[in-house]
C-alpha positions as CSV (number, residue, x, y, z in Angstrom):
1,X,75.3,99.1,122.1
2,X,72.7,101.5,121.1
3,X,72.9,103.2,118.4
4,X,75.0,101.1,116.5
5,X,74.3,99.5,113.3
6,X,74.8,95.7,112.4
7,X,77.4,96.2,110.6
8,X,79.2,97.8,113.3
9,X,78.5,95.2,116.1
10,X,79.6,92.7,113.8
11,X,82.9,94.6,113.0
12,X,83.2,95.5,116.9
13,X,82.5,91.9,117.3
14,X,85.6,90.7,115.3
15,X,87.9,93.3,116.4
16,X,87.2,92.2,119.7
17,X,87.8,88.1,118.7
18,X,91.3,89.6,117.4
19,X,92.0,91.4,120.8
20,X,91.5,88.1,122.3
21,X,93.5,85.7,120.2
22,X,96.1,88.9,120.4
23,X,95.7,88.8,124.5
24,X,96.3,84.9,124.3
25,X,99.3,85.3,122.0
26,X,100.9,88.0,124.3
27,X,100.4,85.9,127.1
28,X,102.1,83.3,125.6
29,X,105.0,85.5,124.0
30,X,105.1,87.1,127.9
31,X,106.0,83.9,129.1
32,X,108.8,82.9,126.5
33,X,110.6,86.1,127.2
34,X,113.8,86.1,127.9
35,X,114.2,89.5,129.7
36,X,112.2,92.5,130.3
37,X,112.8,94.4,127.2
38,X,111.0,91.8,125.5
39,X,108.5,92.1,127.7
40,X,108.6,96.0,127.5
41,X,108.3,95.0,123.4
42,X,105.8,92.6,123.5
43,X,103.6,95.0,125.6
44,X,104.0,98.1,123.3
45,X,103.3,95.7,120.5
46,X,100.2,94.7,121.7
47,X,99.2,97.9,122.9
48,X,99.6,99.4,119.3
49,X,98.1,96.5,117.3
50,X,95.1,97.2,119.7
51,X,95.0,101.1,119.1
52,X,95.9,100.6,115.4
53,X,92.6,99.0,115.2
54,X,90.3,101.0,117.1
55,X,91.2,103.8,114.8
56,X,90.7,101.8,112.0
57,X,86.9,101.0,113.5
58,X,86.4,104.6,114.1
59,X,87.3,105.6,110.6
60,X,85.7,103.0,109.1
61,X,82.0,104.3,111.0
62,X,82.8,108.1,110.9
63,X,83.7,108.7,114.3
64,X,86.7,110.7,113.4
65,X,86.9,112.6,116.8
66,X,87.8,109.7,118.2
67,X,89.6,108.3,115.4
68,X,92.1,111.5,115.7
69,X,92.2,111.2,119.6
70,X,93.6,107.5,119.1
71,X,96.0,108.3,116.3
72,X,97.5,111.0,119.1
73,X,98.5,108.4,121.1
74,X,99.5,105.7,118.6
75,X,101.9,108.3,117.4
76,X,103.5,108.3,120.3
77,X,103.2,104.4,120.8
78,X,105.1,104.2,117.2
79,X,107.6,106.8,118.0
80,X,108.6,104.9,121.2
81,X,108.2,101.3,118.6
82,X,111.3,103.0,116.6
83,X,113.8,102.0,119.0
84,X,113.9,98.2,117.7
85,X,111.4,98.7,114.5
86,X,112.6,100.9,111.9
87,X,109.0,100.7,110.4
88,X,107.2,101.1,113.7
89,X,105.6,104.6,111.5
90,X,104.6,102.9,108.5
91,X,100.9,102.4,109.8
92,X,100.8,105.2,111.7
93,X,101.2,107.2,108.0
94,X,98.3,105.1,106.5
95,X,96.1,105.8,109.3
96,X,96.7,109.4,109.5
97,X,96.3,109.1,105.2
98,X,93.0,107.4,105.6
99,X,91.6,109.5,108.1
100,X,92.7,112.7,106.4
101,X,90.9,111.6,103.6
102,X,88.0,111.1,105.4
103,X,88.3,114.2,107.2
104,X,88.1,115.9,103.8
105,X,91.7,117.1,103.7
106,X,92.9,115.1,100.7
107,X,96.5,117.5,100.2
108,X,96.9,116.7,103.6
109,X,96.2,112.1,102.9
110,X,98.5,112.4,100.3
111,X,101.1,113.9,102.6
112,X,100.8,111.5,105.3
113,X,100.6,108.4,102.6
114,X,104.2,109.9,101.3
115,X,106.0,109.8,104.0
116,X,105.3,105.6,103.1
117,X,108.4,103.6,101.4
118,X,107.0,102.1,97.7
119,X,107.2,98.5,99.5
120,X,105.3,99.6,102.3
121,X,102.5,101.2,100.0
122,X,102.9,98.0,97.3
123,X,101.6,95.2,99.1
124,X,98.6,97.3,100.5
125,X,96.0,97.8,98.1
126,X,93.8,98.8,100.9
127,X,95.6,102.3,101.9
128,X,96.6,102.6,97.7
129,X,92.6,102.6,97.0
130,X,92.5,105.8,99.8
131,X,96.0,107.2,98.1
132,X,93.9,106.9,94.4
133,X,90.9,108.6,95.9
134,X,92.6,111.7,97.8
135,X,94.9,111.7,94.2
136,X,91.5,112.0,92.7
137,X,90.2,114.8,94.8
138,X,93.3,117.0,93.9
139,X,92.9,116.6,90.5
140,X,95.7,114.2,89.6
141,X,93.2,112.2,88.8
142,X,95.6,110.1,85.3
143,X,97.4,109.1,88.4
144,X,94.7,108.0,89.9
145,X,93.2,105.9,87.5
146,X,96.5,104.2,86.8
147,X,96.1,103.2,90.4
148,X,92.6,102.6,90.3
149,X,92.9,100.4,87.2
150,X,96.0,98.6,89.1
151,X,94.0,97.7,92.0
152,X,91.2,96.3,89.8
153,X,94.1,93.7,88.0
154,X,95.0,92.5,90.7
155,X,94.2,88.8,91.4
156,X,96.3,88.4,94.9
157,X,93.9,86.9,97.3
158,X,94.4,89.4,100.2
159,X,91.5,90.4,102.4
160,X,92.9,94.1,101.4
161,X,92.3,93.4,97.1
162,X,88.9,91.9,98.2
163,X,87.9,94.9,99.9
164,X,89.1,97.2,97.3
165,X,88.7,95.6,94.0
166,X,85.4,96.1,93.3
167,X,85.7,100.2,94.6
168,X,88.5,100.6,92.1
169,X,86.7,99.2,89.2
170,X,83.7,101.6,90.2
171,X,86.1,104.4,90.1
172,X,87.5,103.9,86.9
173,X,84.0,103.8,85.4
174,X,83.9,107.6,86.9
175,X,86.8,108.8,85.5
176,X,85.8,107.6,82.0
């Protein structure tokens, strides 16, 4: 489209790879279901997996209008998610955290980002980066670099530390 960047059509151009495998799974999960609240689940599944990505994509490329706009409506897909998935707000917090922070409103990241279990935050260096930066921005910024110089140790192979790594080891050279 016009207007966008290579970077974005190529991100756009995965996202929509993933919808597709996603719509191919669904169908197949569809047809496998036993009755029609697992089809009611599989649908509202889908249908946040799917939003839960485009506001990831319009974070990631500054469009928080419609970032915020989306994360209206996945609240309310996650809300409805609680009735069989006690976690169903988990990324509903770090997209509301992320965005937040890239709103400019770090008090108001590192709210969102608490309202996250220590398991749920653990295994996502991704959303801990974002929690290190807004931690940073308000100061607290020995906290931050404790979680900025965890992130750089790390040697998982996730596609969240590879993304990350790299930032956190910039950021500790600014705190020094």
């Amino acid at each position: 489209a016009f207007g966008h960047s290579q970077k974005q059509e190529e991100t756009l151009a995965s996202i929509n790879k993933m919808k597709k495998l996603r719509a191919g799974q669904k169908s197949i999960l569809l047809n496998n279901a036993g009755d029609d609240i697992q089809k009611s689940r599989i649908e509202l599944n889908t249908s946040a997996n799917e939003v839960s990505m485009d506001i990831w994509y319009n974070i990631l490329f500054a469009n928080y209008d419609s970032a915020r706009e989306l994360l209206n409506e996945f609240q309310v897909l996650s809300e409805t998610r609680l009735g069989f998935n006690t976690n169903a707000m988990n990324n509903f917090y770090r997209l509301s955290g992320y965005l937040n922070l890239m709103e400019g409103y770090p008090e108001e990241s590192i709210k969102s980002y608490a309202n996250l279990s220590a398991e749920a935050m653990g295994d996502d260096s991704y959303h801990q980066y974002f929690l290190g930066l807004a931690k940073k921005a308000v100061g607290e910024t020995d906290e931050s670099k404790q979680m900025f110089v965890t992130l750089a140790n790390d040697n998982f192979a996730t596609w969240q530390n590879s993304l990350v790594k790299n930032l956190a080891k910039a950021q500790i050279k600014t705190n020094l």
